[in-house]
C-alpha positions as CSV (number, residue, x, y, z in Angstrom):
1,X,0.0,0.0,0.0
2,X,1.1,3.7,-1.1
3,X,0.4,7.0,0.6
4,X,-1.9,7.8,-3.1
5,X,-4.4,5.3,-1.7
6,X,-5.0,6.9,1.8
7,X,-5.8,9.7,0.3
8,X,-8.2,8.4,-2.2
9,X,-9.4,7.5,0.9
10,X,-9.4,10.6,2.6
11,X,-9.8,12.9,0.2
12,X,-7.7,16.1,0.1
13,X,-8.7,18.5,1.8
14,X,-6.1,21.0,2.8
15,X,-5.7,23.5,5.5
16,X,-3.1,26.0,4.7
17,X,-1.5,29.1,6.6
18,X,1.3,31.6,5.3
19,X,4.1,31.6,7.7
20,X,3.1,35.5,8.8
21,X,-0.4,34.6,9.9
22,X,-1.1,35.0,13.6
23,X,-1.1,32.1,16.1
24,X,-4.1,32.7,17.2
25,X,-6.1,32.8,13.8
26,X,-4.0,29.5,13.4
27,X,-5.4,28.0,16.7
28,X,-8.8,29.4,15.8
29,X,-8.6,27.3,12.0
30,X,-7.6,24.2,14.1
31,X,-10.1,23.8,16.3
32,X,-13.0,25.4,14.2
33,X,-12.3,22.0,11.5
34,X,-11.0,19.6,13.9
35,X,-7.3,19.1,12.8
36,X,-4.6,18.8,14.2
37,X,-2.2,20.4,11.7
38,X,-1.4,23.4,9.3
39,X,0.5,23.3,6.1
40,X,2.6,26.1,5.9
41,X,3.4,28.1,2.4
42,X,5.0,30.9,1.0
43,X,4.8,31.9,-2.7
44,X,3.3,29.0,-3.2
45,X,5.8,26.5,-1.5
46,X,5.7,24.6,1.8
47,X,7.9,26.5,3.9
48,X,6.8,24.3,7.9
49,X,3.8,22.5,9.6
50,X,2.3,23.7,12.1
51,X,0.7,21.5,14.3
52,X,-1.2,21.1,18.2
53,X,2.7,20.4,19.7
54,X,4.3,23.8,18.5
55,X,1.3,25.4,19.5
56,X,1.6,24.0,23.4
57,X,4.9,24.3,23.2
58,X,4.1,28.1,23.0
59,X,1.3,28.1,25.1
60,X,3.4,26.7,27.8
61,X,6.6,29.0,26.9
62,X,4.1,31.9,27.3
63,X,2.3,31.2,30.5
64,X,-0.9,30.5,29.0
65,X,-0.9,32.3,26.0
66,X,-0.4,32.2,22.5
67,X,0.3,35.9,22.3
68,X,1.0,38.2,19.1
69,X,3.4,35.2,17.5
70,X,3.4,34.5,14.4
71,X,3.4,31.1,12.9
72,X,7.0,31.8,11.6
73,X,8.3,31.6,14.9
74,X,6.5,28.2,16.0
75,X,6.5,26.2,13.1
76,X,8.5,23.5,12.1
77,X,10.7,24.8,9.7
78,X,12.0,21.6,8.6
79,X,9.1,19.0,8.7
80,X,9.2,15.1,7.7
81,X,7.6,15.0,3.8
82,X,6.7,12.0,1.6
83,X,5.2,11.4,-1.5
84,X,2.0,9.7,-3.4
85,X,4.5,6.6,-3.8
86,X,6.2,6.1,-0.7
87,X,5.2,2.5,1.1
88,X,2.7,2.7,4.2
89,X,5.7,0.8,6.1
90,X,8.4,3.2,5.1
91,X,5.4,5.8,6.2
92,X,5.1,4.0,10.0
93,X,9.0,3.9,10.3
94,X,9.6,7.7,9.4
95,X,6.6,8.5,11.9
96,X,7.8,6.5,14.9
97,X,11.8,8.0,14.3
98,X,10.5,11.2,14.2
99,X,8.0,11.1,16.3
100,X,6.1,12.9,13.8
101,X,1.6,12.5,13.8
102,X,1.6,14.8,10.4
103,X,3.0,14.4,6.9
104,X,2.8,16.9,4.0
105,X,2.3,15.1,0.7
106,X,4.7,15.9,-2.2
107,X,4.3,15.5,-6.0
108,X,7.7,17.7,-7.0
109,X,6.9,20.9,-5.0
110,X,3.0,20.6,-5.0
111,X,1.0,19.7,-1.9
112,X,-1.0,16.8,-2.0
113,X,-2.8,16.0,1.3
114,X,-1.2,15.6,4.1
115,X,-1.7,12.1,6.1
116,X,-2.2,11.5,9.5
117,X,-0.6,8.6,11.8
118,X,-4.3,7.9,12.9
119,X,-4.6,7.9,8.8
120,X,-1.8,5.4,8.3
121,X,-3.0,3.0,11.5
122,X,-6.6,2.8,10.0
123,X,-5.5,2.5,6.4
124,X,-3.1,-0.6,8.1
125,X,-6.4,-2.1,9.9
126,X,-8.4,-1.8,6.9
127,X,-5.6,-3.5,4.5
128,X,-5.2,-6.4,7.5
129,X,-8.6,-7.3,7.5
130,X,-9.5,-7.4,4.2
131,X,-6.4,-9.7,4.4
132,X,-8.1,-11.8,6.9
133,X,-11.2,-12.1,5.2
134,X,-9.2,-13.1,2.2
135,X,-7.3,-15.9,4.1
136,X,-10.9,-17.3,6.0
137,X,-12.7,-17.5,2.9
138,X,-9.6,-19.2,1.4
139,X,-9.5,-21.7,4.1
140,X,-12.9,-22.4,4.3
141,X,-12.8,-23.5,0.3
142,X,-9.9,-25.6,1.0
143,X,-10.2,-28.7,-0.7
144,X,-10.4,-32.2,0.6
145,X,-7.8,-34.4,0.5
146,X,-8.5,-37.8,-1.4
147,X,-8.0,-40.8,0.7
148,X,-6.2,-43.1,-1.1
149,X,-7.6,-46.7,-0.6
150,X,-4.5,-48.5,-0.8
């Protein structure tokens, strides 16, 4: 399985931020769609992602507060990419090292999606019991063995 078929099955919608735009309007986007992340461009490339742990991190660096920042000074400048053809496994590995929960897309240098690790672990789920299924029903049509009558 490919990173192109969890997001056929998720669809692409994207939620995108400029790196200028204010935390706050950022926090406010998050929570108003339920996500947990923010592609960051700039002239029409990803610069970061910005996503709920930059944002505590802040919070917590600022007693509370998000303040006046702007998403330039949270974001991860330097986030973990794939593209439409990297493996789901490859996708799991890179997750886990970097302890990373969001991944930008890439086709070249245009955004595709971005995938979630709660994307990856049902897309996993889904492709092990259709597995399953696929091994019962072949064990269940098992043929016989012939006794020989020797």
């Amino acid at each position: 399985m490919r990173v192109s078929d969890i997001l056929k099955v998720k669809g692409n919608t994207l939620f995108t931020v400029t790196p200028d735009t204010l935390l706050n309007e950022a926090v406010i986007t998050m929570a108003q769609n339920d996500i947990g992340s923010l592609v960051v461009m700039e002239s029409g490339n990803l610069v970061g992602m910005l996503t709920f742990r930059e944002i505590i991190e802040t919070i917590s660096a600022n007693g509370g507060s998000v303040g006046s920042t702007t998403i330039r000074k949270v974001m991860d400048d330097h986030p973990l990419i794939c593209t439409l053809e990297t493996d789901v496994n490859e996708v799991r590995r890179m997750m886990l090292e970097r302890h990373a929960r969001y991944l930008p897309v890439m086709d070249s240098n245009m955004l595709m999606g971005v995938i979630s690790f709660y994307d990856v672990a049902k897309a996993v789920v889904e492709e092990q019991s259709f597995e399953n299924k696929m091994l019962k029903a072949y064990i269940r049509d098992w043929p016989e063995e012939e006794q020989n009558a020797g």
